[in-house]
N, C-alpha and C positions, 0 to 999 in steps of 0.2 A: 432377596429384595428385587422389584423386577425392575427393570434396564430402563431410563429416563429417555422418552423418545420425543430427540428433538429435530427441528428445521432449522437449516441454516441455508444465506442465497448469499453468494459471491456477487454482485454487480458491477461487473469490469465496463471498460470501456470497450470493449468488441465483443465480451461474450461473457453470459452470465449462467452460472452453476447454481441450480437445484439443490440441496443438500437435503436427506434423512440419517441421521445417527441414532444409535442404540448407544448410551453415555457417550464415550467418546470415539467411537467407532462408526465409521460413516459406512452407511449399507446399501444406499443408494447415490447415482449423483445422475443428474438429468443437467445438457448443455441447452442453451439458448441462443441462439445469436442477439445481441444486442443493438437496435435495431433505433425505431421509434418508441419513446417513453409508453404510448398508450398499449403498445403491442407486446414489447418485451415484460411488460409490469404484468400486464392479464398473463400473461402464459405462465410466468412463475405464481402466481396468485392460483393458478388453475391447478398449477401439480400441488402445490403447499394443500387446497382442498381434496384433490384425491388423496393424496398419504391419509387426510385426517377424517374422512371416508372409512377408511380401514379402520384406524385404530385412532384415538384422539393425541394429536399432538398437544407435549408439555410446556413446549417454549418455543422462540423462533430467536434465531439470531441474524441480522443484518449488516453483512459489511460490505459499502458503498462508494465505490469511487466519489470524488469529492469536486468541490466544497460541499457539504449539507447541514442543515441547521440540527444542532443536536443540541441545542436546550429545551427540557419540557414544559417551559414557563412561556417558550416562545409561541404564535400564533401559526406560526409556519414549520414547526417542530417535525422532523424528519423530509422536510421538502429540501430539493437541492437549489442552489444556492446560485450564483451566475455561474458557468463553468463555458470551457470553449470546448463541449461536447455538444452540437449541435441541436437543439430542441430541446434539452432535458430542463436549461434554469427553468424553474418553478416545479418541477415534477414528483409531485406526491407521493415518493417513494418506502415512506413506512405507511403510510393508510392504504395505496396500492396493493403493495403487497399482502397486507392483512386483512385484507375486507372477506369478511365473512368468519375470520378466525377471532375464537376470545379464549386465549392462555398469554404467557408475560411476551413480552416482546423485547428489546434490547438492537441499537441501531448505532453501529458509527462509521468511522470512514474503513474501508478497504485494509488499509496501513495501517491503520490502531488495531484492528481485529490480528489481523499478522502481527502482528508486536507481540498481540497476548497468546497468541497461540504459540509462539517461539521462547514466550516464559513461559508456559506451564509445558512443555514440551522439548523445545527444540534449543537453539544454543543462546538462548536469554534467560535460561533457568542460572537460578543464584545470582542474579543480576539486580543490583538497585535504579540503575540508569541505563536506557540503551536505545538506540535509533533502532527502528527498520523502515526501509527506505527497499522501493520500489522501482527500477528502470523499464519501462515497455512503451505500449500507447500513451501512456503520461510519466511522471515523475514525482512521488508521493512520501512522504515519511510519517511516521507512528513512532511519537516520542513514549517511553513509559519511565515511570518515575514514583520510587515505593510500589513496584506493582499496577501500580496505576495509569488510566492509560492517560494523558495530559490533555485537561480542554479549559478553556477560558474564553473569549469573546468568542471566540471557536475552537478551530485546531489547529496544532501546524500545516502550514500551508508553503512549506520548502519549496516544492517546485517552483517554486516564483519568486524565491531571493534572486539576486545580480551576484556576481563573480567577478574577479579580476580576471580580463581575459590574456590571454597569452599574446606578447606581441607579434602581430605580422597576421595574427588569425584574422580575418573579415567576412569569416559567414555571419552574417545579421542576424540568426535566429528563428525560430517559425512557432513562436506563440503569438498567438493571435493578440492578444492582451499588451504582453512586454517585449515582443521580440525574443534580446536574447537572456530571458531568464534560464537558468537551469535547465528547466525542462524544454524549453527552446533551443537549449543548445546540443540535449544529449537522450533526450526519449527517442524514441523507435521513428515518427516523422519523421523528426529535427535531426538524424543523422542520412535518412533517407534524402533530405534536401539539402544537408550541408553538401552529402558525396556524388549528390546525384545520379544515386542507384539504390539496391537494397544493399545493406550495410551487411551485410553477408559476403556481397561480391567482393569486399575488398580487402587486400589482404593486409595481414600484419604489417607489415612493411611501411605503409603509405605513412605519411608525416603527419596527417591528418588524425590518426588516432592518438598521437600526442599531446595535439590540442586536448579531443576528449579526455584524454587522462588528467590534462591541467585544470579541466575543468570542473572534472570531480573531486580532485582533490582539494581544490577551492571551498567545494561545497563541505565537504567532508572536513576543513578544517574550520571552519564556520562551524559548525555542528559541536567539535569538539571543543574550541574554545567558547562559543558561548551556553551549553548546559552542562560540560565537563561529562560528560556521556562516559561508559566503561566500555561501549563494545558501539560499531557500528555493523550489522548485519543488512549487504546486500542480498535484493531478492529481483524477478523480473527479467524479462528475454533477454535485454541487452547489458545485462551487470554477469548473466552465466551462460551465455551463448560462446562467450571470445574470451579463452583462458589466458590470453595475453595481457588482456585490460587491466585485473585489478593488480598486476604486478606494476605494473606502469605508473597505477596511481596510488600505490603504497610508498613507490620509491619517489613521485613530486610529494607526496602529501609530507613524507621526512624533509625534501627538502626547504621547502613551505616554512616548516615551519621553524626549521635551522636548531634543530635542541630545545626548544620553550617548552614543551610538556614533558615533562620528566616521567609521565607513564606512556610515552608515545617514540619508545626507541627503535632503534633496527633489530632488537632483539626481539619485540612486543607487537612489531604493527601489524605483522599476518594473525596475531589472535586479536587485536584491537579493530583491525577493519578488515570483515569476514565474510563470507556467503552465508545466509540465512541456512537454517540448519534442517530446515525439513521443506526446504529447497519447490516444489510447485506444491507444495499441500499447503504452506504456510499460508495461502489465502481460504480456502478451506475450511482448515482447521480451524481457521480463525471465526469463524461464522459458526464453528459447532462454539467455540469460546466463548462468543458473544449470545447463544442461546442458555448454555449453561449459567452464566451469571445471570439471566431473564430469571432464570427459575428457580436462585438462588435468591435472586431480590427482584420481584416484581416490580417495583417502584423506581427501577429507573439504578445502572449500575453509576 
C-alpha cells in the first residue's frame, strides 16, 4: 500500500516549519521566519505547491499559534483571532495557506496539535486526560480528553489565567492585554523583562526563579484541580532549557496543594508533571497528526 503523503506547517510565533511526511515520517522540513502575516503565509503556501508539483499531496495539517477560530460554521473559520502578535489578528491562516491546494485540510492551535501528537506517539499514549502546555515566545496549553483534543466557544486559552502571586514578587508582567497573566509572567519576554536580561544569563541561584517556579505551580495546580488532568507534559525553550526549574515547581506545586489530590504525592509528581516526551518534534509531529486525521475525516476532525 503506498505511503500517505502529507503536509503539515508548524506556525510559531518566530518561525514557522514547512513539513512533508510519507505516513508518519517527516522527509522534509523547510524553516521560515515568521515575519508579516502576508509574507510568511505566501512562502509556506509556495512550498506546500512545490511538494504537490511533484506528487499530489493527500492532506494538510495546521498547527497554529493562537487564538484562531476553529469552528467550521463560523464566517471567519481558520482566521486568527485578536492575539498580541503584532499584525496577524484577522489573518487568514487556513485559506492562506491552502490556496490553490484541494485535498482535506485540518487546523487548530499549536498546543492541541502537540497534545495529539504526544498521544499517538510520545508520553500521552494511554492517557484519557492530559495538558500539554507550551513555555517559549508565548504560553499555550492543549487540553485532550477521550483522545480528543477539547474545543468549545474556542480553546483553551491558559496563558491568560491570573495566579496567585508570591508575596514581595512586583514584576507587573508584560502581556500586552493583562499584564501579569501567566504568560506575562513566565514566557520567553516576560522573563527577559522581569530579569532584565536574557534569562539564560542568570544563574540558578537568583531568588527570582522561585517566584517563576511559584508561578507555575499556580498554574499547574489550576490545571489539575479544575479538569483532574492525569499527566501534565511540559514542552517549549523555557520549561527544558533550565533543569533546575521543573524540580522547583514539583516541590511548590506539593506544597500548594498540602495533600488534596491523593494522585499528586511525592512519590507520583515527577510522572504527573513531566517534559513532553518527543521533546522539539512534538510540534511537528503534531501537524503531521493533524493532517492524518484530515485524511481520515475530511469533514472536519
Amino acid at each position: 500500500m503506498p505511503h500517505a503523503r502529507l503536509a503539515g506547517i508548524e506556525l510559531g510565533g518566530t518561525k514557522t516549519l514547512v513539513l512533508l511526511a510519507e505516513d508518519d515520517r517527516i522527509v522534509q522540513r523547510v524553516r521560515i521566519a515568521t515575519t508579516h502575516p502576508a509574507e510568511t503565509l505566501a512562502a509556506a503556501n509556495a512550498q506546500l505547491l512545490a511538494w504537490n508539483e511533484e506528487a499530489p499531496i493527500d492532506a494538510i495539517g495546521i498547527a497554529s499559534f493562537g487564538p484562531i477560530q476553529l469552528s467550521r460554521h463560523a464566517p471567519d473559520f481558520g482566521h486568527m483571532l485578536p492575539t498580541p502578535k503584532p499584525g496577524w489578528a484577522g489573518a487568514d491562516i487556513a485559506g492562506d495557506l491552502t490556496r490553490q491546494l484541494d485535498c482535506p485540510m485540518a487546523i487548530d492551535t499549536d498546543v492541541n496539535g502537540a497534545a495529539l501528537a504526544e498521544h499517538r506517539w510520545g508520553a500521552g499514549r494511554d492517557l484519557d486526560c492530559f495538558w500539554y502546555i507550551t513555555i517559549g515566545t508565548g504560553l499555550g496549553g492543549g487540553l485532550l480528553a477521550n483522545g480528543q483534543a477539547v474545543h468549545g466557544a474556542m480553546h483553551p486559552e491558559i496563558g491568560h489565567i491570573h495566579v496567585r502571586r508570591v508575596p514581595g514578587d512586583t514584576f507587573p508582567g508584560a502581556c500586552p492585554f493583562h499584564g501579569d497573566c501567566i504568560e506575562g509572567l513566565v514566557s520567553g519576554p516576560a522573563l527577559a523583562a522581569r530579569f532584565g536580561t536574557s534569562p539564560e544569563l542568570v544563574p540558578d541561584e537568583d531568588p527570582r526563579w522561585d517566584h517563576v517556579a511559584a508561578d507555575l505551580a499556580q498554574m499547574a495546580s489550576t490545571l489539575f484541580l479544575t479538569t483532574a488532568a492525569q499527566r501534565i507534559l511540559l514542552g517549549g525553550t523555557v520549561a527544558t532549557s533550565r533543569a533546575s526549574l521543573l524540580p522547583k515547581v514539583r516541590a511548590t506545586l506539593l506544597r500548594d496543594l498540602a495533600g488534596y489530590l491523593p494522585f499528586l504525592t511525592p512519590e507520583s509528581v515527577d510522572e504527573r508533571l513531566c517534559l513532553a516526551g518527543l521533546g522539539d518534534n512534538a510540534g511537528p509531529m503534531g501537524a503531521v497528526a493533524l493532517a492524518m486525521a484530515a485524511r481520515r475525516n475530511p469533514r472536519g476532525i
